[in-house]
N, C-alpha and C positions, 0 to 999 in steps of 0.2 A: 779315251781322250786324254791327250796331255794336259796335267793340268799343276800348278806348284805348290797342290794343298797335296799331292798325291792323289791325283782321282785315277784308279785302275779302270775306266773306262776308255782304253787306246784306242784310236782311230786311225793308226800310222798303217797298220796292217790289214786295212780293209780288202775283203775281198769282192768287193765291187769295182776296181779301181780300173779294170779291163772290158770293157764290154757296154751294153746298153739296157734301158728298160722299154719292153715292147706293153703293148694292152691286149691281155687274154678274153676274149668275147666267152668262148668254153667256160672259162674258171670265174670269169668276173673280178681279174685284179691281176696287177703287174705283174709281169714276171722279167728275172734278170736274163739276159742272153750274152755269156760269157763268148770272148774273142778266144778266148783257151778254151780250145774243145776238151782237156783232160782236164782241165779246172770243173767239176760237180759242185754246184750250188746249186742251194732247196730254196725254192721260194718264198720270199721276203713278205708276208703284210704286216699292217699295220692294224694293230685291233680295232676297232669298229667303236668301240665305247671308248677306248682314251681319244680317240679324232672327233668323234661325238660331245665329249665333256660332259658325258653322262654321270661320272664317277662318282658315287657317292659316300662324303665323310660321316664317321662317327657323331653328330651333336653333342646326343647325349648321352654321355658314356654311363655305365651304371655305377655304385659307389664305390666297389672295389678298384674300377679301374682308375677311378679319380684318387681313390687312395693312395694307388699304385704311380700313380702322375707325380702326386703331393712328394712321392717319398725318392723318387729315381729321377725325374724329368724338369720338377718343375725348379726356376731360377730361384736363387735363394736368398729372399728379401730383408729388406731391415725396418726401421721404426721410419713414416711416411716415406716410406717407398712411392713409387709412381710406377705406371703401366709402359713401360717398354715397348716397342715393337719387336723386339724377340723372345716377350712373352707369348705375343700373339703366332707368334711363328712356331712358338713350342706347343701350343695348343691347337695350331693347325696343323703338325707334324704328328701329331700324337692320336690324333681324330683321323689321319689320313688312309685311305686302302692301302693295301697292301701295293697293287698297281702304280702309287704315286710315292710312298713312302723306301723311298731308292737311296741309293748315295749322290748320285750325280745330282737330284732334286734340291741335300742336304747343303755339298759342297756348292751350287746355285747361292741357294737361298743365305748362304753364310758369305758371299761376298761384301766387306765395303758400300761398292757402288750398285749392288741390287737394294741396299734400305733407299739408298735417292729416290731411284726409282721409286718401291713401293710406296715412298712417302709421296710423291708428285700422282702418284696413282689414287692413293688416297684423299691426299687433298682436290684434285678433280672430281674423285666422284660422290666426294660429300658436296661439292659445290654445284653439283649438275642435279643430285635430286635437291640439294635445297631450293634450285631455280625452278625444276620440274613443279617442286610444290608450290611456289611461288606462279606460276602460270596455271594449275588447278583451281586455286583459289580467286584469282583473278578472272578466272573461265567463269566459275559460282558468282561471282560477285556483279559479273555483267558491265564490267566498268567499263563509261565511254572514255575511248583513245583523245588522247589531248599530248599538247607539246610535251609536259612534263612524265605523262606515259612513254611517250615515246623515248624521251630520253634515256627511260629509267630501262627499257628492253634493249637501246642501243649500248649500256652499260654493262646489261647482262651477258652480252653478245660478245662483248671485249674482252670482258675478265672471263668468260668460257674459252675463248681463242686463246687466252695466253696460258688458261692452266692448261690446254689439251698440248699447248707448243712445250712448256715443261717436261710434260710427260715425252712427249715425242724426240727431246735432247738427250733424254736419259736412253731412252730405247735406240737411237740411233747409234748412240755410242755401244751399246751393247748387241747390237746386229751388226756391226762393221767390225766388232772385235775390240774396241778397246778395253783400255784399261784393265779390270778383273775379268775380262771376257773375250780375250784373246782364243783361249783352248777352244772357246766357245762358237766360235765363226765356224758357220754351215762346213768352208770349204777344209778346215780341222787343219792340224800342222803339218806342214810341208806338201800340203795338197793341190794335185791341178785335177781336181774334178770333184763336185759338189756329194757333199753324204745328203740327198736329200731327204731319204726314208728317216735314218736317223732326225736327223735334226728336223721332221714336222711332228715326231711324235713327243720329242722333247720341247717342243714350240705349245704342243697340245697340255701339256702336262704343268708346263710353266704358270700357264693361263689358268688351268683350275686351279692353281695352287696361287695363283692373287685372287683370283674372286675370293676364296673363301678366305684369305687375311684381311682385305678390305670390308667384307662383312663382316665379319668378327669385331672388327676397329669402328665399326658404322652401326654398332650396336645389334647386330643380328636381324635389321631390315630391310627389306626392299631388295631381297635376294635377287628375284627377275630384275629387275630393273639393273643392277649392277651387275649381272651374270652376260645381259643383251647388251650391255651399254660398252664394254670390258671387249666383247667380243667383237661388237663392230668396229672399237677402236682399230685392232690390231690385224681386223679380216675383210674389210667392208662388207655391206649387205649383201653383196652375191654369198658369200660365205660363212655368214654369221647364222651357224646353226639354232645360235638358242633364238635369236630372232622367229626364224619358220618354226621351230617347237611351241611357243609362247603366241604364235601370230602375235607379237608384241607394237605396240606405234603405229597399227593397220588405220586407227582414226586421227591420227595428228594433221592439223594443219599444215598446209605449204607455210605457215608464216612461221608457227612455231617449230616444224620440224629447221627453217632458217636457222632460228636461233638458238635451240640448244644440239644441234646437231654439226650448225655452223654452214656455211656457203662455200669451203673449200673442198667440193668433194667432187673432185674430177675422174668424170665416168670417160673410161676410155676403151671399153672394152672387157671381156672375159680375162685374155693373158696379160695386156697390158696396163689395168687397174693399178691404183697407189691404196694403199690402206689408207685410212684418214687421217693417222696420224703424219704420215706422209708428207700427202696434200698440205697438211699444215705447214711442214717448212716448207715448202717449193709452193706454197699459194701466193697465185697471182691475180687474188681479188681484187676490184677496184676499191679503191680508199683505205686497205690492208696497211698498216705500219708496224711494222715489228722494228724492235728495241734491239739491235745485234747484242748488248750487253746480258740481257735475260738467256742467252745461248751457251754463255758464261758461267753462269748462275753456279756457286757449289763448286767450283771448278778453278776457278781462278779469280783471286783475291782484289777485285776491282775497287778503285776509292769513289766518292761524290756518288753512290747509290742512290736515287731517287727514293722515297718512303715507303714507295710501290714493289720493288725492286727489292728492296732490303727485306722485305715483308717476305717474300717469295725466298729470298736467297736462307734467311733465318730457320722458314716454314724447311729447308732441304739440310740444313746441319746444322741447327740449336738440338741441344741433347734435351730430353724429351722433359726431365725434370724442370727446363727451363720456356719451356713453349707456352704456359699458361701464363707465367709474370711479363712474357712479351706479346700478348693478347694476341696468339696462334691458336688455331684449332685445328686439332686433326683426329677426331672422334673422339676415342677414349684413351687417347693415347696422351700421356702427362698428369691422366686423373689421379685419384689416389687410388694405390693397390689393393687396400684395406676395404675397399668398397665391393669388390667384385670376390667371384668365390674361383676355384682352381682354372674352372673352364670360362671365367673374364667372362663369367654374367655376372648381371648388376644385384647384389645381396642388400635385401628389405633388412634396416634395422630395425631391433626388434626393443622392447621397452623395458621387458625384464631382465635378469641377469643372465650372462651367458656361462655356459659350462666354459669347464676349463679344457674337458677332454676333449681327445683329437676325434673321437666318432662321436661326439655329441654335437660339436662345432660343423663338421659336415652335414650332419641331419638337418643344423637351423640351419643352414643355409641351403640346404637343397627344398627345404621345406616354406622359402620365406622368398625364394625368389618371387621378383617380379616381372611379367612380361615386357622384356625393353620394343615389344613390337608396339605395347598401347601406350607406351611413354613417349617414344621418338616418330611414333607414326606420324603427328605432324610438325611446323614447324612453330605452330603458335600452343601447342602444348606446354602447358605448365611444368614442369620436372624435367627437362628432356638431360639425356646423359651429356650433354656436351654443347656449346652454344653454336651460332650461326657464324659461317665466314663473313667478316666485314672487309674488304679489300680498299689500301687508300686509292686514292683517286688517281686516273692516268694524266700523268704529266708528257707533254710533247717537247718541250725544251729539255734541252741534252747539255753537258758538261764536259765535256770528252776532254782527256788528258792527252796529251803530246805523246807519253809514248803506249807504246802497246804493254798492256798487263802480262809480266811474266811469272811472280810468285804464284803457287800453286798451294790450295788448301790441302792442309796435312791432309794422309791419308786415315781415314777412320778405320777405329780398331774394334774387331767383332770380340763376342763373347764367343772366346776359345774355347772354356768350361761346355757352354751348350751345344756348341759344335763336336765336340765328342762324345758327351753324350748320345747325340742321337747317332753319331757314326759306331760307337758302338753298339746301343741297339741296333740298327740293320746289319752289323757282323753276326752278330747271336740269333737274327731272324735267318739270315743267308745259312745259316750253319744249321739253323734246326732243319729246315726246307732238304737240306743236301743228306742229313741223315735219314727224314721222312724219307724220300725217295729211296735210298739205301734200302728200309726198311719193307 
């Protein structure tokens, strides 16, 4: 793949570029049938467990290799630091198979306009189980429906549609190729014909590699819920494997799956389906109003922001150190550093004195964690790692300026430092692998 960080994954010299894919009944999977009879190509699959997203990360690494984290990988902090999202990316990179731990994954994950994203990913899906649990509770509670219920579900309904449209502006621009994701478009550089093998298994690999930064950032709970939720986003329920894994939502109501599932979900068929998030922009629900300016968002430097708007726009480019003093939430992201241990679990202070030494320091803190699943498990729990989204309230009157918004938000600059890092770790894995095999 072309790519202008240098990603040596070319696509210009594919040898699929002739021919077609038939369906083998014998073999049970694609095979290519070149238009060049002297052209020899072997048969192409796709592995079975990365389309699956069965792939399972490291948790918990044992102490040498947190050691080994602390001293090579991990970002190099100061006095009140705060928790990054390329903390969490280094602990999901570093936890990762060998299967997902790629360059093309690294060079991904290190773009700019992939943190929007993951940040609209994250703020949706802390906002989707906080409602989840907010609907449990109220399921327990037995509460009789009244105006003011009603309101309060027709609320939750709206600010779920707009985080899910979020999400779906970031991903559209990055499925159509913009911006840092140009190399990135299915049909690759200078192409008239789709790499589609390619690009579903790097679609696959993408995918696990949010879920697990999103948990991490959501305090390490509700894996299924976020594994299923993540997945139907970007697949719908025909193909949302961890859904039929889990039989997950087999008991939801038609009213509740409504509402946090949303009402734009146009079945149109096997080929013809839209993912959800799709549907989301091209939904043509009755009484739907979307804000053209939240499409904007991050993107282009709009004036007269409603509070709502601004809220959202801040939640996708305030730097992380500054999202807690503008009453944003986006898990643990902006907490202090100083609180969590290598692998951003949440460390039990402890009462007596602390050593000074570096394996004594790892010992309390491996030994003093606390479970962030019995912390955060609900939402009226005492302690929880991070507080609840409050969203202001939706305004319908509009402001609009005479001309159209042309300044463009600087472009955001990644940590280079960690971005080599890990590219050179996968040099020195690629190198050991080719000598192993030598051998």
């Amino acid at each position: 793949m072309g790519d202008a960080d240098g990603d040596d994954d070319d696509i210009r010299a594919s040898p699929y570029d002739n021919g077609y894919w038939v369906w083998s009944d014998t073999n049970c999977m694609l095979e290519f049938k070149s238009n060049n009879l002297s052209q020899s190509i072997s048969n192409v699959t796709i592995p079975p467990a990365m389309i699956a997203g069965v792939l399972q990360f490291n948790d918990d690494p044992d102490l040498i290799e947190q050691f080994r984290f602390q001293k090579r990988f991990q970002r190099k902090t100061k006095d009140n630091d705060v928790v990054k999202l390329q903390d969490v990316k280094d602990v999901a990179l570093f936890t990762a198979p060998s299967a997902l731990f790629t360059k093309d994954i690294i060079l991904l994950f290190h773009k700019p306009a992939m943190d929007r994203f993951l940040r609209a990913l994250i703020f949706y899906c802390q906002y989707f189980l906080q409602i989840s649990d907010e609907l449990n509770h109220r399921a327990l509670d037995a509460k009789i429906k009244t105006a003011n219920s009603k309101r309060i579900v027709e609320e939750f309904r709206e600010n779920l549609q707009d985080a899910r449209l979020i999400v779906a502006k970031e991903y559209s621009s990055m499925s159509m190729g913009g911006e840092d994701f140009q190399s990135y478009h299915h049909m690759g550089a200078n192409k008239m014909s789709s790499l589609s093998a390619k690009d579903a298994v790097r679609f696959e690999k993408m995918l696990r590699f949010c879920v697990q930064v999103v948990w991490i950032v959501l305090g390490r709970v509700s894996l299924v819920e976020i594994e299923v939720e993540i997945n139907r986003l970007f697949k719908s329920d025909k193909y949302n494997f961890a859904k039929h894994k889990y039989n997950h939502r087999a008991s939801l109501s038609h009213e509740d799956r409504s509402l946090i599932l949303g009402e734009c979900l146009d079945d149109m068929g096997m080929l013809r389906s839209l993912s959800p998030l799709m549907n989301e922009v091209f939904c043509h629900s009755e009484g739907r109003l979307i804000d053209a300016r939240l499409l904007g968002l991050a993107v282009l430097k709009q004036n007269n922001l409603q509070p709502r708007l601004k809220y959202f726009e801040y939640m996708l480019v305030l730097p992380e150190e500054k999202l807690q003093s503008a009453n944003i939430t986006l898990g643990i992201l902006g907490a202090q550093r100083s609180s969590f241990d290598s692998m951003l679990k949440l460390i039990k202070e402890s009462h007596g004195s602390r050593s000074t030494s570096a394996s004594s320091m790892v010992m309390t803190k491996r030994a003093s964690r606390v479970s962030t699943a019995s912390i955060v498990s609900s939402r009226f729990t005492v302690g929880k790692l991070y507080a609840d989204i409050v969203l202001p309230e939706k305004e319908f009157e509009t402001d609009f300026t005479d001309e159209f918004p042309t300044e463009m938000y600087p472009r955001k600059q990644i940590d280079k430092v960690q971005k080599k890092k890990w590219l050179n770790r996968v040099i020195r894995k690629s190198a050991t692998n080719v000598a192993n095999r030598k051998n």
